[in-house]
MDTraj code that builds the backbone (N, CA, C; nanometers):
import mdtraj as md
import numpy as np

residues = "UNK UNK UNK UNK UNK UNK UNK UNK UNK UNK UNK UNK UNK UNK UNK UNK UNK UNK UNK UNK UNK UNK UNK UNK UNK UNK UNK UNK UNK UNK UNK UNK UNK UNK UNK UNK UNK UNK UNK UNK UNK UNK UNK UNK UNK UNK UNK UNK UNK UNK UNK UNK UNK UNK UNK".split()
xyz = np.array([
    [-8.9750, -6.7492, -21.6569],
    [-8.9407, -6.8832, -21.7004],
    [-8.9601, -6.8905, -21.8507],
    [-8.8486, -6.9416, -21.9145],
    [-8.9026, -6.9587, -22.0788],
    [-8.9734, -7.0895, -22.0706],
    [-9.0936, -7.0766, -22.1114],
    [-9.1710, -7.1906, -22.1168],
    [-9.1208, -7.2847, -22.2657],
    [-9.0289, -7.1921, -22.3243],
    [-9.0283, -7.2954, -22.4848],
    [-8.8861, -7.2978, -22.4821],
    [-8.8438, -7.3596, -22.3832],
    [-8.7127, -7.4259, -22.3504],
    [-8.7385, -7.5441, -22.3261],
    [-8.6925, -7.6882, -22.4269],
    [-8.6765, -7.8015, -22.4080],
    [-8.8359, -7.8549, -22.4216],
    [-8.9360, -7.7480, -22.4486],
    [-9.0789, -7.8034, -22.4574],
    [-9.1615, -7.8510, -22.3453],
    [-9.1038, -7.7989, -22.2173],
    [-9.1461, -7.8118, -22.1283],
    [-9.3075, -7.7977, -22.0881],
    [-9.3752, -7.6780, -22.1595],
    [-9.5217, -7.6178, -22.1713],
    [-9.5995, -7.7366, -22.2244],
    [-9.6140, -7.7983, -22.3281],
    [-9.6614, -7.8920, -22.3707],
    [-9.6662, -8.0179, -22.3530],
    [-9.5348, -8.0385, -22.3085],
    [-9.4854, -8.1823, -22.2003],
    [-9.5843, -8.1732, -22.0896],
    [-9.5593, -8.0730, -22.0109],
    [-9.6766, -8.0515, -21.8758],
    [-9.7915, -8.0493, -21.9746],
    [-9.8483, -8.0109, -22.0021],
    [-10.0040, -7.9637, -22.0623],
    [-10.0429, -8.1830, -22.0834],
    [-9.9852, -8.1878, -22.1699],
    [-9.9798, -8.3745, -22.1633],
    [-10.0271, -8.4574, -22.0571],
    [-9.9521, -8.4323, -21.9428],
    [-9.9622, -8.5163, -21.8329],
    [-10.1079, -8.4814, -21.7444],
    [-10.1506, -8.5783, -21.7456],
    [-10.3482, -8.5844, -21.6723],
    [-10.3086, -8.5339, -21.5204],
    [-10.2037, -8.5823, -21.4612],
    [-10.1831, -8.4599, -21.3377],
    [-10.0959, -8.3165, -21.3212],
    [-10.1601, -8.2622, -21.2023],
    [-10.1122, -8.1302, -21.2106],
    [-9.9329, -8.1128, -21.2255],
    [-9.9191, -8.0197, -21.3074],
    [-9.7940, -8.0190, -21.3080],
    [-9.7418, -7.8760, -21.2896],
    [-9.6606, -7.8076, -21.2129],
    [-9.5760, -7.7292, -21.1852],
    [-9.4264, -7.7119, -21.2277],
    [-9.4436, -7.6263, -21.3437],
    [-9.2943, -7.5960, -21.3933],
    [-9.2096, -7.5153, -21.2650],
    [-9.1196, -7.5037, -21.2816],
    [-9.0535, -7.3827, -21.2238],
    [-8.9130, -7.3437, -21.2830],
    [-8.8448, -7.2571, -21.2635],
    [-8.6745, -7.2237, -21.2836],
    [-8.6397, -7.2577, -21.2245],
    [-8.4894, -7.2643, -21.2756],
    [-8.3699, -7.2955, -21.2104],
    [-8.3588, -7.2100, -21.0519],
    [-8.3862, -7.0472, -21.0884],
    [-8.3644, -6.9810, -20.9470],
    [-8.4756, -7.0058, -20.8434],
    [-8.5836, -7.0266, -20.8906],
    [-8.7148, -7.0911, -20.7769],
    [-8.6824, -7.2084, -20.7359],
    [-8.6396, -7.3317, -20.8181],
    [-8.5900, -7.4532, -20.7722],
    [-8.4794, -7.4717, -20.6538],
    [-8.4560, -7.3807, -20.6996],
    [-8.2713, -7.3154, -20.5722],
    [-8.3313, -7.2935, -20.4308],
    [-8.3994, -7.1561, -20.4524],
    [-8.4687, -7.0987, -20.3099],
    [-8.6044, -7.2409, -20.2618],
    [-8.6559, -7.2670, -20.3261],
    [-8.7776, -7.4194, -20.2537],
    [-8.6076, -7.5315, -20.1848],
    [-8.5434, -7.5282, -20.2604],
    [-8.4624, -7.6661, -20.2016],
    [-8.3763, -7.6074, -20.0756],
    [-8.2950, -7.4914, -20.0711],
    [-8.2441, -7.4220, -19.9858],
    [-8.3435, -7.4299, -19.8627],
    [-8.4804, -7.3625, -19.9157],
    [-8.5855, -7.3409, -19.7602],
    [-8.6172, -7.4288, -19.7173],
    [-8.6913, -7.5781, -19.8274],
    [-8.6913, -7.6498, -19.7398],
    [-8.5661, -7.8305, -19.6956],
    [-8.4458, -7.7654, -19.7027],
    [-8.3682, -7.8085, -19.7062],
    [-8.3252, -7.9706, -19.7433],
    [-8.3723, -7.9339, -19.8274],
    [-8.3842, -8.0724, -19.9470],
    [-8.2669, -8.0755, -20.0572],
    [-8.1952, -8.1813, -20.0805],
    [-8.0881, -8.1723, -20.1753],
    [-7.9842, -8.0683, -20.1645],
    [-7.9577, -8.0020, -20.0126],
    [-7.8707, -7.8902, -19.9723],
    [-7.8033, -7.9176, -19.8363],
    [-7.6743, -7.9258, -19.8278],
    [-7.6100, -7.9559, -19.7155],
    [-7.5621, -7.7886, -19.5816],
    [-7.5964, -7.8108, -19.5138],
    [-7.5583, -7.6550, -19.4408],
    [-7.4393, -7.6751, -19.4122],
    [-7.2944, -7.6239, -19.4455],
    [-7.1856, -7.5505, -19.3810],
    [-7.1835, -7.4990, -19.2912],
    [-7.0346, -7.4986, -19.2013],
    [-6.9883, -7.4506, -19.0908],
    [-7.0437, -7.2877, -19.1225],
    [-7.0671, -7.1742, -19.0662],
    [-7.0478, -7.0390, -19.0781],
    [-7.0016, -7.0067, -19.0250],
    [-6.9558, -6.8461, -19.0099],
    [-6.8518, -6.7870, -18.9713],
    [-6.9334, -6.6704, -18.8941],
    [-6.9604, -6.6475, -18.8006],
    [-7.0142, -6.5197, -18.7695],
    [-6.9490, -6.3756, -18.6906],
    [-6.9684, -6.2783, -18.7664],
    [-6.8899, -6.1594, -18.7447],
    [-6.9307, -6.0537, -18.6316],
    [-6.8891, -6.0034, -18.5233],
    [-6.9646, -5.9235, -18.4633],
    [-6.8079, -5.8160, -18.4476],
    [-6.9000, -5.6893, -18.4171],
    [-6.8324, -5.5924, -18.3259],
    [-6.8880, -5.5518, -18.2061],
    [-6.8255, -5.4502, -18.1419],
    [-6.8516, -5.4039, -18.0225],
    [-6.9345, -5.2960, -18.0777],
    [-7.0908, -5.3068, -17.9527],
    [-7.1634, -5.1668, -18.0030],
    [-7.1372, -5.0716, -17.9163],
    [-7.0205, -4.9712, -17.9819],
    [-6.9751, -4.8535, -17.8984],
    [-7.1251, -4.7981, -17.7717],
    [-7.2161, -4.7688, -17.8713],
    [-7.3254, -4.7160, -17.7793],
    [-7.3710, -4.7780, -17.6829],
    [-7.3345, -4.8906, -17.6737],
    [-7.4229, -4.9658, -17.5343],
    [-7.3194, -4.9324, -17.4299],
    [-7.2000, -4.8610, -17.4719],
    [-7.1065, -4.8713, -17.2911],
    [-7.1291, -4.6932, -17.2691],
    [-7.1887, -4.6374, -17.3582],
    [-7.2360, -4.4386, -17.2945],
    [-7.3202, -4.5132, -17.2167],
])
top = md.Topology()
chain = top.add_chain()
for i, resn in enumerate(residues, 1):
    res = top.add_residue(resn, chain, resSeq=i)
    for name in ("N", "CA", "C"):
        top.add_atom(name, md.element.get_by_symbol(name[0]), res)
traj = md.Trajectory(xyz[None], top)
């Protein structure tokens, strides 16, 4: 994380409660997992035949 982007380090350091920066790509994976601000789509799922299960 660049902490000296937009002054974020010192902004937090300021505030009397705890504060947790994070990135853009951590912000992604927390909202994805716990499915917050993320809508799930139809999927498509692919299978084949497993030759080995008919020997």
């Amino acid at each position: 994380m660049n902490n000296k982007a937009c002054g974020t380090r010192p902004d937090a350091d300021a505030i009397p409660t705890r504060v947790v920066l994070v990135d853009a790509e951590r912000l992604t994976r927390l909202m994805i997992r716990c499915g917050i601000g993320v809508q799930v789509k139809p999927t498509v799922h692919i299978v084949e035949v497993d030759e080995d299960f008919f020997e």
